[in-house]
N, C-alpha and C positions, 0 to 999 in steps of 0.2 A: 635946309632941304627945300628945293623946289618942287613944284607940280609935278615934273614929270619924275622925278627921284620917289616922290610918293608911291606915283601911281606904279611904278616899276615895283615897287616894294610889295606890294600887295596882290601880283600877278598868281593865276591858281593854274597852272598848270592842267590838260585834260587828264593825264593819268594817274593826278592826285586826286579828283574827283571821287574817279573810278572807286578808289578805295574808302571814301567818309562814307561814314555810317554813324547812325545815334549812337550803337557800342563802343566802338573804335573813339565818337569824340568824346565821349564818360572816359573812358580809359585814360585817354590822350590828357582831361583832366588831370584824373588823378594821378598820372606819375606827374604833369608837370607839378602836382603839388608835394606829392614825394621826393623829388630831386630839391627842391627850395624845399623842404626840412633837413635833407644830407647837406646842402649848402649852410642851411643853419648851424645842424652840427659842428661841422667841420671849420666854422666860425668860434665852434664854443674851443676848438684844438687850440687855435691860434687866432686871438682876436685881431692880432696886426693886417691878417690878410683883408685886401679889398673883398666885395661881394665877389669881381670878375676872378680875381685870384682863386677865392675857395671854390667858385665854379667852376674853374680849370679844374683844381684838384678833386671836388666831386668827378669831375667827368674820369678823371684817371682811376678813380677808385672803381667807377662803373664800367670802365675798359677792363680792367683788370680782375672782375667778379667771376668770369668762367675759369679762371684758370684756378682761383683763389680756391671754385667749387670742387673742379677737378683733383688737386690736391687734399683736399678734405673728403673722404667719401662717406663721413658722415652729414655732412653739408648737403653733399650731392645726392644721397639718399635722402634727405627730407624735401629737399625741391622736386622730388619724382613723384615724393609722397601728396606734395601740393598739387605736381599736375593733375594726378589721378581724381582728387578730391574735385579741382576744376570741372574735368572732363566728364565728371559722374555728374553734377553737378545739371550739366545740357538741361 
């Protein structure tokens, strides 16, 4: 990779800006650390897959959670339950 491949990479956009906040980068943390434990998981399913492999398939699992919710309304009732607790929470 050269200098200018670098610098391109690392470009911040102005209307990403707009949205950082200290909360937003905590957050932004902690799922990135949540998704690398689903990758971990989903490594324990199937040790053959690459890291890239079971990161595809986490991300499929996480495409595929509203619908999974939507079918289960008991699922989907405890996630309302959570937002509530959130939002009490302010």
């Amino acid at each position: 990779m050269n200098r200018e491949e670098i610098r391109a990479a690392i470009v911040v956009l102005p209307e990403q800006i707009l949205f950082a906040s200290p909360e937003l980068n905590h957050v932004s943390e902690i799922i990135a650390f949540q998704t690398n434990q689903l990758v971990d998981f989903v490594q324990t399913i199937d040790p053959q897959l690459t890291r890239v492999e079971a990161t595809f398939l986490a991300a499929a699992l996480i495409r595929g959670l509203p619908a999974h919710f939507n079918d289960n309304l008991e699922l989907l009732a405890g996630v309302k339950e959570f937002a509530e607790e959130i939002k009490n929470a302010r």
